[in-house]
C-alpha positions in Angstrom: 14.1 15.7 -27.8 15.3 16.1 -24.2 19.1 15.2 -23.5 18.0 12.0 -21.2 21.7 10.6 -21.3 22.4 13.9 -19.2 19.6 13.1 -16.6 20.3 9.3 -16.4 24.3 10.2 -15.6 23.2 12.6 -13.1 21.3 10.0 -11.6 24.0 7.6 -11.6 26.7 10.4 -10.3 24.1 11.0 -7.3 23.3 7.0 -6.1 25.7 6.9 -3.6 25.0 9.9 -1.9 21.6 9.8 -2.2 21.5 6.3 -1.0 23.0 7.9 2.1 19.8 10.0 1.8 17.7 7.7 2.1 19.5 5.0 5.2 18.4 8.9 7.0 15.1 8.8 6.5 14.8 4.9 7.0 16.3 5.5 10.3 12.9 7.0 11.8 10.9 4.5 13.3 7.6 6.0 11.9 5.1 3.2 12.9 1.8 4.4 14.2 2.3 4.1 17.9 5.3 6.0 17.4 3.9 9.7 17.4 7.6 11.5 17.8 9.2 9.1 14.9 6.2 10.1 12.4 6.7 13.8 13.5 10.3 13.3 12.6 10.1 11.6 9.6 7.6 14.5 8.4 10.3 17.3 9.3 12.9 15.2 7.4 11.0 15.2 4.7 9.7 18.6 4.7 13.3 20.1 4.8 14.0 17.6 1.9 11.3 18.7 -0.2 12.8 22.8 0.7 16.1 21.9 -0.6 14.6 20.1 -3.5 13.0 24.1 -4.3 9.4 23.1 -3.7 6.3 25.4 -1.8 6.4 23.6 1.5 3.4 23.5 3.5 3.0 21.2 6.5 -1.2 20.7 7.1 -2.1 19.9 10.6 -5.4 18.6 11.9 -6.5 21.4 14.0 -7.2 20.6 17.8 -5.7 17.1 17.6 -1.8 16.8 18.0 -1.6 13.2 17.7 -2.6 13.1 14.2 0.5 13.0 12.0 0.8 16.2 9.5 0.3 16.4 6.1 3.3 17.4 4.0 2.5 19.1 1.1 5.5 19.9 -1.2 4.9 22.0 -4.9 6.9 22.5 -7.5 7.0 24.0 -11.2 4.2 25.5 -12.7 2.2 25.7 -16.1 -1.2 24.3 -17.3 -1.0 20.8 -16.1 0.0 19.6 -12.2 0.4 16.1 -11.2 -0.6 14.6 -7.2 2.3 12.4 -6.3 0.5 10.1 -3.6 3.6 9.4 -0.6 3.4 8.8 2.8 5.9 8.7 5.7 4.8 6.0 8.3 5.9 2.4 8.2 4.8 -1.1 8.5 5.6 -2.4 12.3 8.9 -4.4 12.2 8.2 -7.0 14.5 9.2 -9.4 15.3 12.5 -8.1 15.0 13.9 -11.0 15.3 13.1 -12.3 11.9 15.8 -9.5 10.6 18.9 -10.0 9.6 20.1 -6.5 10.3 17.8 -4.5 12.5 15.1 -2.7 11.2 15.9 1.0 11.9 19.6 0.5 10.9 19.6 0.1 7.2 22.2 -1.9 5.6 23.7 -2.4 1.5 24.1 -5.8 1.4 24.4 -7.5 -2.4 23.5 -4.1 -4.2 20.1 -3.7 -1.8 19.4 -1.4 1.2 17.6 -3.2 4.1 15.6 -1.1 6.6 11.6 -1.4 7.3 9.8 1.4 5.1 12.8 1.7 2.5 10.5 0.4 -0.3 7.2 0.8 1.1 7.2 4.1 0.7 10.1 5.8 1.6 12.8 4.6 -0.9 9.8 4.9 -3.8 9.4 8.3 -2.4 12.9 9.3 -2.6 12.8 8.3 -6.2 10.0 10.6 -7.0 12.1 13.6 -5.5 15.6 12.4 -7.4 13.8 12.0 -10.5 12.5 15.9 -10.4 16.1 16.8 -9.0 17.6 15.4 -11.9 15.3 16.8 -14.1 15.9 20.5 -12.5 19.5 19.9 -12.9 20.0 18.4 -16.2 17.1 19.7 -18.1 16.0 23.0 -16.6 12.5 24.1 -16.0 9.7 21.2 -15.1 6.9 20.6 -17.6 4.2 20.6 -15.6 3.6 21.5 -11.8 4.5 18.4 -9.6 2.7 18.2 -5.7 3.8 15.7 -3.5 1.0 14.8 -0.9 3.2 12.7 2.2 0.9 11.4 4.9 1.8 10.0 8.0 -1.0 7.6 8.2 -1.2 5.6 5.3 -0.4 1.9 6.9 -3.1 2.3 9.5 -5.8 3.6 6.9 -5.3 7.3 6.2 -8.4 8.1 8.5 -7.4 11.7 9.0 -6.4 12.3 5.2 -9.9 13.8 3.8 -10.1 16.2 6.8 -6.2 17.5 6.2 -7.0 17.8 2.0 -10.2 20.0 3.1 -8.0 22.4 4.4 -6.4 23.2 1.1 -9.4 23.5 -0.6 -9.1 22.5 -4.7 -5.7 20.4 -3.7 -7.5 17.4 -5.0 -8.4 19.1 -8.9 -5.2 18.1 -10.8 -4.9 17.0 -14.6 -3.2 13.5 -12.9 -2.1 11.1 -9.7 1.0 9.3 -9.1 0.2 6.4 -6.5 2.8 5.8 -3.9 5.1 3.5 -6.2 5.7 0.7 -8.9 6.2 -2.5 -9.1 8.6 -4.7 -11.3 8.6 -8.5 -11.0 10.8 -11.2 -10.4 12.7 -10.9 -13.7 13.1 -7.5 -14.2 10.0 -6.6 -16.1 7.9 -3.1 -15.0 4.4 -3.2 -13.9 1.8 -0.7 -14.8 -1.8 -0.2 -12.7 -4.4 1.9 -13.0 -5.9 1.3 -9.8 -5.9 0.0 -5.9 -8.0 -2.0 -3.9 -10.3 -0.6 -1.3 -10.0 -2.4 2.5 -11.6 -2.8 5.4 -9.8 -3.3 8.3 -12.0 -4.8 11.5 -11.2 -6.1 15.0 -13.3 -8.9 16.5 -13.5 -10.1 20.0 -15.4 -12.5 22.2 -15.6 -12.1 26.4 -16.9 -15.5 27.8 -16.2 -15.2 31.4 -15.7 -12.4 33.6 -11.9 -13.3 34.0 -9.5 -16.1 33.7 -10.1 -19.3 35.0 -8.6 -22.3 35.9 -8.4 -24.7 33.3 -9.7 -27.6 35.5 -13.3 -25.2 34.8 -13.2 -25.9 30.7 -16.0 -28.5 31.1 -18.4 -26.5 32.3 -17.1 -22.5 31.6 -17.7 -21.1 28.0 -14.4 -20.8 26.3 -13.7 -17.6 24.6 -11.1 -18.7 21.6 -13.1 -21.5 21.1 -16.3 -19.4 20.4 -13.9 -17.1 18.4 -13.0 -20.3 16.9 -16.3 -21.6 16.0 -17.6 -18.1 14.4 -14.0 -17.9 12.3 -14.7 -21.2 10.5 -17.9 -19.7 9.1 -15.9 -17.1 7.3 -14.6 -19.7 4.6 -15.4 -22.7 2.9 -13.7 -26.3 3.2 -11.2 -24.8 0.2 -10.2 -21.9 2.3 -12.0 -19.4 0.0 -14.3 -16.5 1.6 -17.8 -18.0 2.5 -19.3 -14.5 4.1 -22.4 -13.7 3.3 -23.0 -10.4 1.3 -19.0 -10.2 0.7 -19.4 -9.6 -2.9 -22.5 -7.2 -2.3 -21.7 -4.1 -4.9 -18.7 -5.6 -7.1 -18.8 -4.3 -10.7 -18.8 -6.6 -13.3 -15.9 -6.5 -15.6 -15.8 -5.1 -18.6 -15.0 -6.6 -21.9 -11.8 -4.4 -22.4 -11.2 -5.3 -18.4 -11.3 -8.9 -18.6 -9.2 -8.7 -22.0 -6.1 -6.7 -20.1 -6.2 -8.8 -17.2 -6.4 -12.6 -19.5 -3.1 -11.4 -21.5 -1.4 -11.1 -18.4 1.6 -13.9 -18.2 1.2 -16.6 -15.6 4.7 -17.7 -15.6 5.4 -15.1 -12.6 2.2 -16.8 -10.8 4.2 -19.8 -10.9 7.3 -18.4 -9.6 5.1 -17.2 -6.7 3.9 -20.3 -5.5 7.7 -21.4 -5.6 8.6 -18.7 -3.9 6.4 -19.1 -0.9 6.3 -22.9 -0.8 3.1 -24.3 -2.0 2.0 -26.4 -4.7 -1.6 -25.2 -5.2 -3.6 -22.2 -4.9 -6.6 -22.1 -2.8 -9.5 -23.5 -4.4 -7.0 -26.0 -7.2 -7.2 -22.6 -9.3 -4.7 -22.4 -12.0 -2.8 -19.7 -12.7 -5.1 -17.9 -15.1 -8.0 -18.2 -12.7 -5.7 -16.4 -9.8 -4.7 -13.4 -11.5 -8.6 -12.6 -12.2 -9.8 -13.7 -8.5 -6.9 -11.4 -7.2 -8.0 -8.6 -9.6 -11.7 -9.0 -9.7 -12.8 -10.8 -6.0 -12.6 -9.5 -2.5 -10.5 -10.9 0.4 -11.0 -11.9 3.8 -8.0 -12.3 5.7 -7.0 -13.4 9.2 -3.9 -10.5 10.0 -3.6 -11.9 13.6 -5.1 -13.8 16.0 -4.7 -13.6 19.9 -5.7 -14.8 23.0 -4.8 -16.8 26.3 -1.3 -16.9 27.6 1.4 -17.8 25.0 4.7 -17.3 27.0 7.3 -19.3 27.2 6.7 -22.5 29.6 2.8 -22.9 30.4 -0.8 -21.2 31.9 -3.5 -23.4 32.7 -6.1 -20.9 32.3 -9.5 -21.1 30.2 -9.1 -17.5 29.1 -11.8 -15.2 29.7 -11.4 -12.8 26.0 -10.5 -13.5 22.5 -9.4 -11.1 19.2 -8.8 -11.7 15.9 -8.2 -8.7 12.8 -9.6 -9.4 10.0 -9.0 -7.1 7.1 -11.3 -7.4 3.6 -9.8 -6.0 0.2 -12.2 -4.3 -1.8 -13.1 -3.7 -6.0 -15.1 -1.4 -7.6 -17.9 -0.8 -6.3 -18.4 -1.6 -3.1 -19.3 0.6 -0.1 -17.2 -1.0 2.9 -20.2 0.4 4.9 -22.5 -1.9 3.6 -19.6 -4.8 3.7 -19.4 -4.0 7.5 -22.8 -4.6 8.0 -23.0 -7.7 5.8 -20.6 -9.2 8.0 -21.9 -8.0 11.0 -25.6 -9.5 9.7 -23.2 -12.9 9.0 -22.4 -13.7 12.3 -26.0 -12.4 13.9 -28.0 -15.1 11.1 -25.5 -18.3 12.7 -25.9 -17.2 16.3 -22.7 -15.4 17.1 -24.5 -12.1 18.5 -21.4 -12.1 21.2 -18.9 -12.0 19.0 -18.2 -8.1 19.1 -16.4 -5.5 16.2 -14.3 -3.0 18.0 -14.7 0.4 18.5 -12.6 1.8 14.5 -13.0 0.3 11.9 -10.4 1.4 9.3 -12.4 1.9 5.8 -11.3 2.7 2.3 -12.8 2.4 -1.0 -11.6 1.2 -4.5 -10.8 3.4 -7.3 -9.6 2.5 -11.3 -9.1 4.6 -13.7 -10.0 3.4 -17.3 -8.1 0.7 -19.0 -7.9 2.9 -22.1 -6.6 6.5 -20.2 -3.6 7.8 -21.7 -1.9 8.4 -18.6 -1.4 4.7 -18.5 0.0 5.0 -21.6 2.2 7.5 -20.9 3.2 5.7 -17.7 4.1 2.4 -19.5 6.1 4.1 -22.5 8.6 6.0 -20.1 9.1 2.4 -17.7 10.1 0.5 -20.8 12.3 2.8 -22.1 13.9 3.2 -19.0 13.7 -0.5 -18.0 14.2 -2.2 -21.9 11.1 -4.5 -21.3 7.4 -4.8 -22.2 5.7 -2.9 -19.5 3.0 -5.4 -17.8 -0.4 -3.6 -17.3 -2.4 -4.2 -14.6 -6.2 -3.2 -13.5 -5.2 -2.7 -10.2 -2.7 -2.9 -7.5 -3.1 -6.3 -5.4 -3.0 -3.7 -2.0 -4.6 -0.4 -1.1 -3.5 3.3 -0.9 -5.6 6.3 -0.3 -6.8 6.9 -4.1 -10.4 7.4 -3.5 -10.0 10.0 -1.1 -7.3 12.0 -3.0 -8.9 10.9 -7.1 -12.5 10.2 -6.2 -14.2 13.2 -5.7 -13.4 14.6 -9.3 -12.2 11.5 -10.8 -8.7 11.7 -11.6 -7.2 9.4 -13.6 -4.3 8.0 -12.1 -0.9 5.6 -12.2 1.6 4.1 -10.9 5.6 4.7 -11.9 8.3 3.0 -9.8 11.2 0.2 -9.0 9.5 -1.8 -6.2 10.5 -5.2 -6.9 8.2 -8.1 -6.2 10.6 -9.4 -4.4 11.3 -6.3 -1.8 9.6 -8.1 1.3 7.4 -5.2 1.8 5.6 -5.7 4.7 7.8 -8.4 6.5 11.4 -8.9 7.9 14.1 -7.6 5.5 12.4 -5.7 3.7 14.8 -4.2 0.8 15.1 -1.9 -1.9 17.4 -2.7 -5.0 19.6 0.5 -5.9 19.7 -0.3 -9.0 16.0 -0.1 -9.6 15.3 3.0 -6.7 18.0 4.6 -9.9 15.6 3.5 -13.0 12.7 4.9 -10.9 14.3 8.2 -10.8 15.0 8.0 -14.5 11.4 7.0 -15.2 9.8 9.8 -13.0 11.3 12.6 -14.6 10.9 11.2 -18.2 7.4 10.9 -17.3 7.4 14.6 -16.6 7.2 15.3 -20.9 5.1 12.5 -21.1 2.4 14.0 -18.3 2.2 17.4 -19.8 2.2 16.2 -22.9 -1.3 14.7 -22.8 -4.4 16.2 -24.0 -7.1 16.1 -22.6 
């Protein structure tokens, strides 16, 4: 039996400096119109992964500077090697105001470090490289061969990720996958999925007029955020549940053992939800029950931001000439986003809305689950309770999306998740945080989960 109480005090002996660690790395403003930041944030991490004792490899897209490298760092050897699925690049921070501290100056405050990217992924990164470093130093040679795979494009659709795994040719034929983190809810409790959500990400605009004009015109000018407007409001229905036509064109149905998994999940953190972001229903009247299989089982359509007009301070009397929205769909199993482009395309066409335009990129990404019954989520939920004392939760998928299909799908790898990302970490919006604490117990459950990986058969 392997001497965890060593690893877990060499975890706790290292927190403070490696927290330090990681308010370096969180200080790189690596959002995707940031090309020098990313390229930064991939040389930090590239030197990390060297000191760690790994094969570094940086993978760049040949003929195209301004894609963000790959960083591929290997470690160990043996029979068995385990993709750990990371990226670099943040979430924008705006509006920075929202922050109590600003985003690119991380902060401990009340046992948390605040910085944007610190749990989505850089902090859950850093835990993935601890936990082998304490493994190395406490236990001695790895298990199994570990490969980290850090992107630099992952929050805007990892559109160059295929092309950069093609160059390493077999990178993607492992035993295993590690998504980017884990999740642990509101009391303390670690989550478990076998999957992620596929997404489409889509702009649409409208041009009414061939420029602003004076807002004495709107009775007789074509207005264009009123057309946008008009075609929006066929996206849902009076409930505000998705209404599009062909959205659910290609969705699996579940399986028996699918359903079963996702119906003896506890509501009571549902509940806590809805307290926590101030409303008393969800959409539709659905209980509790009924949400945690719409958000496993049914796609999305979501409004990420809407713009048009003038909407400075003081006023413009303008009837403006252009509108945009982003809409960005979550995918299950099956579906071709494709085909779900085109359906929506086809929805606006069938009501009239021919002007209302997509832009030039669409960002794309599939869904991929791994089987309810795989032992790697086994393995995965036996090494978070033992680390975390609780009932591991297991989930079908992740709520949000990460680059699975392109790394697992071609030879379908079964894959995980492992991690401390607390549900309430503000991923995604202003003070964003990472409990120390937990980023400590994701450490410990990585490299437990070392044994446990090479210890599978087949």
């Amino acid at each position: 039996m392997p001497d965890y109480a060593a690893l877990d005090r060499y975890v706790e002996e290292h927190m403070s400096a490696w927290t330090d660690e990681l308010t370096q790395f969180c200080r790189f403003p690596s959002e995707s119109t940031d090309l020098p930041a990313l390229r930064g944030a991939a040389e930090w991490i590239a030197e990390r992964l060297d000191r760690l004792g790994a094969r570094v490899d940086t993978v760049e897209l040949p003929g195209d500077p301004n894609v963000p490298p790959l960083v591929i760092g290997e470690i160990g050897d043996g029979p068995m090697t385990l993709n750990a699925v990371q990226h670099y690049d943040v979430q924008p921070a705006v509006p920075y105001e929202l922050w109590t501290t600003p985003p690119y100056e991380p902060e401990v405050r009340d046992g948390r470090l605040y910085a944007r990217g610190v749990t989505d992924n850089k902090g859950e990164l850093m835990s993935r490289v601890w936990g082998v470093e304490a493994y190395l130093a406490t236990l001695g040679r790895l298990p199994c061969r570990v490969r980290f795979l850090v992107e630099g494009e992952e929050e805007y659709g990892s559109g160059h990720l295929d092309q950069l795994l093609d160059l390493r040719p077999g990178i993607r034929k492992v035993e295993g996958a590690l998504i980017e983190g884990g999740g642990v809810d509101l009391v303390g409790q670690p989550e478990i999925v076998g999957g992620v959500r596929g997404i489409i990400v889509v702009e649409l605009f409208v041009k009414s007029i061939a420029y602003d004009a004076h807002s004495s015109l709107a009775t007789v000018l074509p207005s264009a955020p009123a057309r946008l407007i008009q075609a929006l409001a066929t996206f849902w229905n009076e409930d505000g549940q998705p209404a599009v036509d062909g959205l659910n064109d290609g969705v699996l149905p579940p399986t028996p053992a699918q359903v079963a998994i996702v119906d003896s999940t506890s509501t009571a953190d549902l509940a806590d939800r809805k307290r926590e972001f101030g409303v008393d229903r969800f959409l539709g009247g659905m209980n509790e029950r009924e949400a945690i299989r719409a958000m496993t089982f049914t796609p999305t359509c979501n409004v990420q931001g809407l713009w048009a007009g003038f909407t400075g301070p003081g006023a413009k009397t303008i009837t403006p000439a252009e509108a945009h929205v982003r809409i960005d769909i979550r995918l299950v199993p099956d579906q071709d986003p494709t085909a779900i482009l085109a359906n929506l395309r086809a929805h606006l066409d069938r009501r009239g809305f021919e002007d209302v335009k997509f832009g030039a990129k669409a960002e794309q990404e599939r869904a991929y689950w791994t089987t309810p019954d795989d032992p790697l989520l086994d393995a995965a939920a036996r090494v978070s309770e033992a680390v975390f004392g609780r009932p591991a939760k297991r989930r079908l998928s992740a709520p949000g999306t990460a680059p699975m299909w392109q790394v697992c799908g071609r030879d379908t790898i079964r894959m995980t998740s492992l991690g401390g990302g607390h549900d309430d970490c503000r991923a995604h919006a202003p003070d964003e945080n990472y409990r120390l604490d937990y980023a400590a117990k994701a450490a410990q459950v990585t490299a437990r989960f070392l044994d446990e990986f090479a210890a599978i058969d087949g």
